[in-house]
C-alpha positions as CSV (number, residue, x, y, z in Angstrom):
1,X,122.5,112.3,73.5
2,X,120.0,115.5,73.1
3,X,117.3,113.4,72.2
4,X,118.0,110.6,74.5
5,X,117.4,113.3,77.4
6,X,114.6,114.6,75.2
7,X,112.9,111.1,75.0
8,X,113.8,110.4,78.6
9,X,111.7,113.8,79.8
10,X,109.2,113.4,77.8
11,X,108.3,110.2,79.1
12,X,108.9,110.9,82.7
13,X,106.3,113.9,81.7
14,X,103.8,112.0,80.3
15,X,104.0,109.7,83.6
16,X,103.4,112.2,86.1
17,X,100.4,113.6,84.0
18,X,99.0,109.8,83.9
19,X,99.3,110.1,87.6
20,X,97.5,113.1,88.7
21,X,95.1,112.8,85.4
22,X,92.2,110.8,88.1
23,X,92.6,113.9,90.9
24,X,93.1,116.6,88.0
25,X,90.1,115.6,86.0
26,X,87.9,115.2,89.5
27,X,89.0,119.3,90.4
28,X,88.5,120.9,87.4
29,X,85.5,118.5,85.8
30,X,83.7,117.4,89.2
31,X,80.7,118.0,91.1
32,X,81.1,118.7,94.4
33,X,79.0,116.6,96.8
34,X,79.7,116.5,100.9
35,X,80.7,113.2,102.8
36,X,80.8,112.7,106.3
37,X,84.5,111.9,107.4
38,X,86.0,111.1,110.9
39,X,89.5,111.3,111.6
40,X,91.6,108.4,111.2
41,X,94.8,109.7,112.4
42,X,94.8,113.0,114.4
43,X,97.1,115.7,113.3
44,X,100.7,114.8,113.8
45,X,103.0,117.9,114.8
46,X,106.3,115.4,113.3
47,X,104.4,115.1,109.9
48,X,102.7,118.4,109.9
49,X,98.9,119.1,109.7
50,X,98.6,115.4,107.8
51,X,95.0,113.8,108.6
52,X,94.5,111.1,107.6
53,X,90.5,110.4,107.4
54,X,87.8,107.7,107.5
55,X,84.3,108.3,106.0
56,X,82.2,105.5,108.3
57,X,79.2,106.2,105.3
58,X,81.3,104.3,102.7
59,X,82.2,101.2,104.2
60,X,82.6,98.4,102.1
61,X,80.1,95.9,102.3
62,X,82.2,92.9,104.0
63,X,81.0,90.5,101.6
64,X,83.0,91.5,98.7
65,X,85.7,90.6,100.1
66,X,86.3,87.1,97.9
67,X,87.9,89.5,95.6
68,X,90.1,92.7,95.1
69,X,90.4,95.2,92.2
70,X,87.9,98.3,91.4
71,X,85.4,98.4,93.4
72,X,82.3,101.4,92.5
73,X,80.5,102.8,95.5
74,X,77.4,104.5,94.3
75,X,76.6,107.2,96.2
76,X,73.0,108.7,97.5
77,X,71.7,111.6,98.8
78,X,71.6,111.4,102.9
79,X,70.2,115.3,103.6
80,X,73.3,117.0,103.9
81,X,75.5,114.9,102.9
82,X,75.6,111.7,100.9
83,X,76.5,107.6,101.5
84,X,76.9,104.7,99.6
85,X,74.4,103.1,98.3
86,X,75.8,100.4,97.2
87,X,79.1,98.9,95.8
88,X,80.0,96.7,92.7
89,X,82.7,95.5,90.6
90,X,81.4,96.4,87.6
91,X,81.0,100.6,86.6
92,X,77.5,102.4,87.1
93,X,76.1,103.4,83.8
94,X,74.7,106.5,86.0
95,X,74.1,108.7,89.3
96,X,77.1,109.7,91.3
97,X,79.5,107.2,92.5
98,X,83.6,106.6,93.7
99,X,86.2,104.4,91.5
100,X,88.1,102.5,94.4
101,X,90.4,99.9,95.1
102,X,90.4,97.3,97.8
103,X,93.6,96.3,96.4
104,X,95.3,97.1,100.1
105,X,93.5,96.3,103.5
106,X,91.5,99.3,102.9
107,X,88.9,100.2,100.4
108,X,91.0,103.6,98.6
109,X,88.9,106.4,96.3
110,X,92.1,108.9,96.3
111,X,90.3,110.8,99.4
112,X,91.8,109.4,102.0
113,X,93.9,112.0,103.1
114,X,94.0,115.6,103.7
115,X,96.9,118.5,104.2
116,X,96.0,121.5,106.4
117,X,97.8,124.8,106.3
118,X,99.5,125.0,109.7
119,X,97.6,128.3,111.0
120,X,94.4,126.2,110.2
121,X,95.4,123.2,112.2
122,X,94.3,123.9,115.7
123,X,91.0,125.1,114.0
124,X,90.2,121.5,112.3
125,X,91.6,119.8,115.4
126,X,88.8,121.5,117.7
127,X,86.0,120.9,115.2
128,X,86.7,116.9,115.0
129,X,86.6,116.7,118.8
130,X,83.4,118.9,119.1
131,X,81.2,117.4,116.3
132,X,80.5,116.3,113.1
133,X,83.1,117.1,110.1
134,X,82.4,116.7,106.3
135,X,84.5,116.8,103.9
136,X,83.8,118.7,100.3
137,X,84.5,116.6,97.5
138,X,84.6,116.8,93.6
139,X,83.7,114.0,91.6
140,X,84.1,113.8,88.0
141,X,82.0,111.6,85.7
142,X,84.3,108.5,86.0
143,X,84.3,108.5,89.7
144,X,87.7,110.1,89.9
145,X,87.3,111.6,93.4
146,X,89.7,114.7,95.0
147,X,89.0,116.8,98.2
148,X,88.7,120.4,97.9
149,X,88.0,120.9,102.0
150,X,87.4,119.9,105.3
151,X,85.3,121.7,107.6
152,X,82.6,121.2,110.5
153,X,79.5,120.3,109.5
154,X,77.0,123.4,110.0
């Protein structure tokens, strides 16, 4: 019975590290690089400070669409900030790019989203309607992409 439980916790350990490995790796190993966002959804007070975000420089080319699985958006240097490049099905051997998925109605790279501490709400809110808002990103060396913040563009 002990090692049933053992075996059990174990495994449901191992799967929550296989989970957060991409955004884990992308924090600690990354580069940061900035992208330019635009809200998707605006802060919801019944959700909390959720946003939920669009970055209009990483649009998937429209004629890729035939398929869906991974799909790499290589990414270059735009002044401040930096846009796709180009996409592809198949992995860059180098430069900076995403690993998505355009397995949903969207094109996903794990960035999509963003929590804001409530004090810091109103704050983020004002900057979205006043101007341009990047968001600073880490990106490991397999694309593995995670947001470390969110702030008006300066």
């Amino acid at each position: 019975m002990i090692r049933t439980i053992a075996l059990v916790a174990a495994v449901q350990l191992a799967a929550t590290g296989l989970a957060v490995a991409p955004q884990l790796s992308a924090r600690v190993a990354g580069d940061e690089i900035q992208l330019r966002v635009e809200p998707l959804d605006p802060i919801d007070p019944f959700r909390g400070a959720y946003v939920a975000l669009d970055y209009p420089d990483l649009r998937l080319d429209r004629e890729m669409t035939g398929e869906h699985g991974d799909v790499y958006i290589s990414l270059v240097d735009d002044g401040s900030t930096m846009k796709a490049g180009g996409w592809s099905r198949t992995r860059p051997e180098d430069g900076t790019y995403l690993t998505c998925s355009d397995r949903d109605w969207q094109v996903e790279c794990g960035i999509e989203s963003w929590f804001v501490p409530q004090d810091k709400a109103h704050a983020l809110e004002d900057a979205v309607r006043d101007g341009d808002v990047v968001a600073t990103v880490k990106v490991d060396s397999r694309g593995h992409a995670a947001i470390v913040a969110v702030a008006a563009d300066s």
